[in-house]
LUMTIFI-92867 format. One record per residue (C-alpha): residue in three letters; x, y, z. Coordinates in steps of 0.1 Angstrom, whole numbers, padded with zeros to 4 digits, always signed. Layout:
BEGIN
ALAXYZ/...
This chain:
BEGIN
UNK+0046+0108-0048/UNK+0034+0138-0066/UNK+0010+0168-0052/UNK-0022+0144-0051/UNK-0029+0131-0018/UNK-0041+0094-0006/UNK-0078+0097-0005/UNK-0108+0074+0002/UNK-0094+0037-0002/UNK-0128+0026+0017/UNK-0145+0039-0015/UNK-0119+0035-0044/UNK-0084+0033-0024/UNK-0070+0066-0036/UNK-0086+0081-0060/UNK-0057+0099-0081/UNK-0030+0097-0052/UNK-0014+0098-0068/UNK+0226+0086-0276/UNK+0256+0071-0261/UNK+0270+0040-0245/UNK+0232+0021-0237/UNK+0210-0001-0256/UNK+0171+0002-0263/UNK+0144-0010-0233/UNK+0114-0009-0227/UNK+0095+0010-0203/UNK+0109-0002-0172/UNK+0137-0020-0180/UNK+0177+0003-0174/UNK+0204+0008-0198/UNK+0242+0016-0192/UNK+0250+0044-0196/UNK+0291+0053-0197/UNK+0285+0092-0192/UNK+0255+0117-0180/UNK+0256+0130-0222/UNK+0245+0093-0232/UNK+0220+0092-0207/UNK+0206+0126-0211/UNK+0203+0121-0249/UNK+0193+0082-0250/UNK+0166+0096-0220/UNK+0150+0122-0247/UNK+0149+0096-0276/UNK+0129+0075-0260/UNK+0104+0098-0241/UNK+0103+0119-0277/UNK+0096+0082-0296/UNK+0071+0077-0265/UNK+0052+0106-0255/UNK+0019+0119-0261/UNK+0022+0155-0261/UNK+0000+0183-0251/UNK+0020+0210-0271/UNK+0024+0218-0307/UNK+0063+0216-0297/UNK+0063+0178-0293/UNK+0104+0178-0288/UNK+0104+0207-0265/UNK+0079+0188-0243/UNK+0097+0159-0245/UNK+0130+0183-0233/UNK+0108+0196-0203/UNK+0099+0158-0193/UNK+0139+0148-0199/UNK+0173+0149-0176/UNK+0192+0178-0178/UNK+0227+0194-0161/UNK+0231+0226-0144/UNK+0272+0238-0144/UNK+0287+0267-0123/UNK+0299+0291-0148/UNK+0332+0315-0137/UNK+0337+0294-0109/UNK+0355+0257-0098/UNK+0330+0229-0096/UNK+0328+0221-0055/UNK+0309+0191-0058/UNK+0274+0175-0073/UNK+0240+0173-0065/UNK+0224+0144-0084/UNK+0179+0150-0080/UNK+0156+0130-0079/UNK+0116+0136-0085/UNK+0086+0126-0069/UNK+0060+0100-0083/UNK+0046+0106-0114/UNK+0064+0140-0117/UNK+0096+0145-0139/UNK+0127+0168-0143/UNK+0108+0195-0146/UNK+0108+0194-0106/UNK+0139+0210-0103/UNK+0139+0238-0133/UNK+0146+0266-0102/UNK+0165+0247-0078/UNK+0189+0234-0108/UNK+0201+0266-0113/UNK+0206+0280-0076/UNK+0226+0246-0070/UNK+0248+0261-0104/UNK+0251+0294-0085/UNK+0262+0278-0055/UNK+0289+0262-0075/UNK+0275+0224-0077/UNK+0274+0206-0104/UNK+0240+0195-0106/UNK+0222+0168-0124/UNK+0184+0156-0125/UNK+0172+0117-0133/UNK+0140+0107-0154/UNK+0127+0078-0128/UNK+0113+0049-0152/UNK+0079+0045-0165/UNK+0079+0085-0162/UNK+0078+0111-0182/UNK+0061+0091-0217/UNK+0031+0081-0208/UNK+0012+0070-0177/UNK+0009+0032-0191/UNK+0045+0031-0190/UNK+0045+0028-0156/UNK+0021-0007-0155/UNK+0055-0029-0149/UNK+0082-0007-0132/UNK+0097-0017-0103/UNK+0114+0001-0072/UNK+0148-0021-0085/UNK+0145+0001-0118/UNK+0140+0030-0097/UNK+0172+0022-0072/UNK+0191+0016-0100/UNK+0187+0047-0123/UNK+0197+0068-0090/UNK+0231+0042-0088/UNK+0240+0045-0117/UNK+0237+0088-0122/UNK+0255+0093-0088/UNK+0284+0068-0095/UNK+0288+0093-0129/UNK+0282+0122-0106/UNK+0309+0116-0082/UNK+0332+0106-0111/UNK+0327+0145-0126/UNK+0321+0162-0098/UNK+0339+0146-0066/UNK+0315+0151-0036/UNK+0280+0143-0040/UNK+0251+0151-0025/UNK+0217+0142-0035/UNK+0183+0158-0032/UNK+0150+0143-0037/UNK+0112+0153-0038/UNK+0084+0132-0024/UNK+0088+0095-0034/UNK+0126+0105-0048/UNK+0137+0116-0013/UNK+0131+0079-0003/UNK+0151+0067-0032/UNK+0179+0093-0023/UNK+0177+0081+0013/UNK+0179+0044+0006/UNK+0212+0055-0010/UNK+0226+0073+0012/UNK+0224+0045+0041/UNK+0239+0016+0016/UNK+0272+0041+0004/UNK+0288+0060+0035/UNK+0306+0085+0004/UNK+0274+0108-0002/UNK+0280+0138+0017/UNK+0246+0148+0028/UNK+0207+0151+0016/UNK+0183+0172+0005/UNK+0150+0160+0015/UNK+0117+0184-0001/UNK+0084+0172+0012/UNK+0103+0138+0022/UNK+0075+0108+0020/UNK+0086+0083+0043/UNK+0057+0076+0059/UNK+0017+0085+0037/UNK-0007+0102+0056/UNK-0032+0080+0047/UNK-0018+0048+0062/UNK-0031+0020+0030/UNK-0006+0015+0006/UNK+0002-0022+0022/UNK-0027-0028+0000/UNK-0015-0018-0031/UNK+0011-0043-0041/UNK-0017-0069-0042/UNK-0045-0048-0055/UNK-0022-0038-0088/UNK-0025-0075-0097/UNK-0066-0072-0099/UNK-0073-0031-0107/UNK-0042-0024-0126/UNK-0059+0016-0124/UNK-0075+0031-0099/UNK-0081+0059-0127/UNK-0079+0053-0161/UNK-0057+0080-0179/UNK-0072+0099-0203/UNK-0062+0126-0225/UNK-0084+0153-0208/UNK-0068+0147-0175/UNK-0036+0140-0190/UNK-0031+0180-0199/UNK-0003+0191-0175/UNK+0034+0186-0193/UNK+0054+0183-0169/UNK+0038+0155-0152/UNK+0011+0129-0147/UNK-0024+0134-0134/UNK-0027+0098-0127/UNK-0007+0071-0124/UNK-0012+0032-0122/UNK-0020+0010-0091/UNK+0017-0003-0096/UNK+0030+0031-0095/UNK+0017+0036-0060/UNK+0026-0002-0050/UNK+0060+0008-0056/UNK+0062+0040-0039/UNK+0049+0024-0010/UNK+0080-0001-0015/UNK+0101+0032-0011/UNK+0087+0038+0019/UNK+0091+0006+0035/UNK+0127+0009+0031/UNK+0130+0041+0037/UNK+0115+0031+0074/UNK+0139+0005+0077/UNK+0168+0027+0072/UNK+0155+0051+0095/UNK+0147+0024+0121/UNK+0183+0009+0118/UNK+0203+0043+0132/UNK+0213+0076+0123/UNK+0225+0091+0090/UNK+0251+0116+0103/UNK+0258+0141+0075/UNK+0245+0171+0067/UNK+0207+0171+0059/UNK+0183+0200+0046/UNK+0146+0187+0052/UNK+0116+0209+0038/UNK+0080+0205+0052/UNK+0047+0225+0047/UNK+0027+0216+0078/UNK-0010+0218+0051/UNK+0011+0189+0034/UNK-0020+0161+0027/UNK+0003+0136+0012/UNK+0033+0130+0039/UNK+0029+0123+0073/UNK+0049+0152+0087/UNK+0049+0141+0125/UNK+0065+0112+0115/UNK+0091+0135+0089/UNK+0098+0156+0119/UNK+0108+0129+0144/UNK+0130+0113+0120/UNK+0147+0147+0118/UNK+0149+0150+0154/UNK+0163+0114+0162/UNK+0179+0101+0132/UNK+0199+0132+0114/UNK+0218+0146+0140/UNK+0244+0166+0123/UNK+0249+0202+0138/UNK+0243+0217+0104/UNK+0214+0198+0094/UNK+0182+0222+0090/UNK+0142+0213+0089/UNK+0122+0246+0074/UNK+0089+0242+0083/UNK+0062+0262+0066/UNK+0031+0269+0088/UNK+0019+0268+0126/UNK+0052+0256+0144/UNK+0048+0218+0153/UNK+0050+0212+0196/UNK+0081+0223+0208/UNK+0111+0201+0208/UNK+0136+0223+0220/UNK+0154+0217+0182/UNK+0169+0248+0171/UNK+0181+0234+0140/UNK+0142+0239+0131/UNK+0133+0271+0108/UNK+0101+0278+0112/UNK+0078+0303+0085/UNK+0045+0314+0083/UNK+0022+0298+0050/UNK-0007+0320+0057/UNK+0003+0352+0034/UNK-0023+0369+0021/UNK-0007+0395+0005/UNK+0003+0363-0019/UNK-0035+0350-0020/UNK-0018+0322-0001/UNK-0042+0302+0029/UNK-0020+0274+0032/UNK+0016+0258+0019/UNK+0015+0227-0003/UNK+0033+0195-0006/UNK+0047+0202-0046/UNK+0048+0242-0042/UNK+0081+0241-0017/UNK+0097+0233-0047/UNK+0093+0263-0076/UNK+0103+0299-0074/UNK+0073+0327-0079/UNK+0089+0338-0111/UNK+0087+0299-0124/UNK+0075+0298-0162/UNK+0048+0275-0156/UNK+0043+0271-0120/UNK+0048+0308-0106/UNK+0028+0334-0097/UNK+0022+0345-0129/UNK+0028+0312-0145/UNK+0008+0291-0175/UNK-0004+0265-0156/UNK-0027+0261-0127/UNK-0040+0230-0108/UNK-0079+0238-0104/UNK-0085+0203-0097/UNK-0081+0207-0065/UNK-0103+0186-0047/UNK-0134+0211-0050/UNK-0167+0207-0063/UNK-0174+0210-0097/UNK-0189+0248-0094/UNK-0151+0259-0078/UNK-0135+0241-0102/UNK-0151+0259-0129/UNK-0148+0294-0113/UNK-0106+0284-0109/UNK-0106+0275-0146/UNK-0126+0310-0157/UNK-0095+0332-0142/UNK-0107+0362-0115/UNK-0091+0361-0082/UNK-0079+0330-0073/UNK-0062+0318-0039/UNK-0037+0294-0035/UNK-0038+0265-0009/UNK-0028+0225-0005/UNK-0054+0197-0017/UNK-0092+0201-0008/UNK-0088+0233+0016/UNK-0122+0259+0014/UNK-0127+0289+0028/UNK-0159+0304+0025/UNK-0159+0332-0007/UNK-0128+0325-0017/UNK-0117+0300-0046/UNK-0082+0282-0044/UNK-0060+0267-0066/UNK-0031+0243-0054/UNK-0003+0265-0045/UNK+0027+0262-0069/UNK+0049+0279-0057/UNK+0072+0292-0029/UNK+0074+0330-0018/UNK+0102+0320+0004/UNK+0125+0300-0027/UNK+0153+0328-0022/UNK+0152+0326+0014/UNK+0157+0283+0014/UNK+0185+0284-0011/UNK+0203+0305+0016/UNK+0194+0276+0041/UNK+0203+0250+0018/UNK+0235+0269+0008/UNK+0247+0263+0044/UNK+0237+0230+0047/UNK+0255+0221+0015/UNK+0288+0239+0028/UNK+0287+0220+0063/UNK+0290+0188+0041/UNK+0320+0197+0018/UNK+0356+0182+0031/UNK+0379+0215+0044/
């Protein structure tokens, strides 16, 4: 899933909750790929051929939306991180933590998920098989350049990572960001049936289709088959442990995940000595866990009142998501008035989906103050997995 959260399925369900060795496809259909070059450069063809873009750089869009590599440079490869992003989101997800993985001396790759990344139509047929496979396909390359592989995922991807992980015992851990295993709005059992009758919930349009790195909505089968994700995601975790190292990141504001259910699947189901949970807010009840990292998301040095599900993710110096970046998500489940006032610049607060505070106007937080900090977390994580 991306940053939009399940809303209101008594009124409308959820309104916005949102070349090489291959030959041509459609939209939702896979290719095979011999090597991550082919991939990466059959990938951009088709989302170049495909998308409609917002800038007057129609290729370099097209790049931002594509998969791309991150390599340690002056140092030996120790393994590879293969990520996955969220729904409706693209590569873009992982322009900060790409690089840190480099540092850290991965190999790191990300994955275009299908249907993504073109155009939100593309994602009327998709399936969770087309899904499952592009992540099969670009770890079996992964671990064939890089040796041990871990793999990371956001949202709706750290339910495809995890799906993987239980079937092949070589993965040597996960990275799980805002992990949606379970919706905090408990209704997308209805979607797989209402995508054959109200294919969107929310048309697309080009006004609300003006963020490049992602969709603002997606279709009704989009959410049917995250909800697929999530099914089997809750069958893995309710069929035993997964016993390698595991970093899991939670904002406790988060509107899309249901984080009590996040946490106890930490607790009971990822019992590796090394694995870590950072939590970002008012510390859930005691469980007597240490392996649970807990920081504050009320910082208002930052203009920050509350973490978000998508902000965990981007560094403050991030291009377009940063402090100081291009973009900012003033839809933010305000009325129209706020909206406005966030779109018209001044001083603007930062905050998860639909939080008000009286006098103050937020935008969805992008960002994450503590980005350094986690890498160090996840750098010990990623070490605890590695073989001597």
């Amino acid at each position: 899933m991306n940053g939009r959260p399940w809303r209101g399925l008594a009124g409308l369900l959820v309104l916005g909750l949102l070349g090489g060795c291959a030959s041509d496809a459609g939209p939702g259909l896979q290719t095979v790929h011999d090597s991550f070059a082919a991939y990466e450069a059959d990938t951009l063809r088709r989302v170049a051929a495909r998308r409609g873009a917002q800038a007057p750089d129609a290729l370099q869009e097209a790049r931002l939306n594509a998969p791309r590599e991150w390599r340690p440079v002056g140092r030996p490869t120790r393994g590879g991180v293969l990520l996955v992003h969220g729904l409706g989101d693209s590569p873009w997800s992982f322009h900060d933590l790409g690089p840190e993985l480099a540092r850290q001396g991965f190999l790191a790759r990300s994955v275009l998920l299908p249907g993504h990344g073109t155009v939100p139509e593309d994602m009327l047929e998709v399936t969770l098989e087309d899904w499952r496979r592009t992540v099969a396909e670009q770890a079996e390359l992964l671990r064939r350049d890089a040796g041990a592989v871990y793999l990371g995922g956001f949202s709706t991807g750290a339910n495809l990572v995890l799906d993987h992980a239980y079937a092949d015992p070589r993965v040597a851990g996960l990275l799980l960001f805002s992990p949606a295993f379970r919706a905090s709005v408990p209704f997308g059992w209805v979607t797989p049936l209402l995508r054959h009758v109200r294919p969107w919930l929310v048309a697309p349009t080009a006004a609300a289709e003006s963020i490049p790195v992602r969709y603002s909505v997606v279709p009704t089968n989009g959410f049917a088959q995250f909800h697929r994700s999530s099914q089997r995601a809750q069958r893995h975790l309710g069929s035993g442990s997964f016993d390698k190292p595991v970093l899991m990141v939670l904002a406790a504001s988060d509107s899309v995940v249901d984080t009590a259910h996040a946490v106890e699947a930490f607790r009971t189901r990822f019992p590796h000595p090394d694995a870590r949970l950072v939590w970002y807010g008012m510390p859930p009840p005691s469980q007597g866990d240490t392996r649970m990292l807990v920081q504050p998301d009320a910082l208002p040095a930052w203009r920050i009142s509350q973490f978000s599900h998508m902000g965990v993710l981007f560094a403050p110096d991030n291009p377009l998501y940063g402090r100081e970046g291009r973009l900012r998500l003033c839809r933010n489940g305000h009325d129209a008035q706020a909206t406005q006032a966030c779109l018209r610049g001044g001083e603007l607060w930062f905050s998860e989906w639909g939080y008000r505070e009286p006098g103050k106007v937020h935008a969805r937080l992008t960002f994450n103050p503590y980005f350094d900090w986690q890498a160090g977390v996840m750098a010990g994580v990623l070490d605890a997995g590695l073989p001597p």
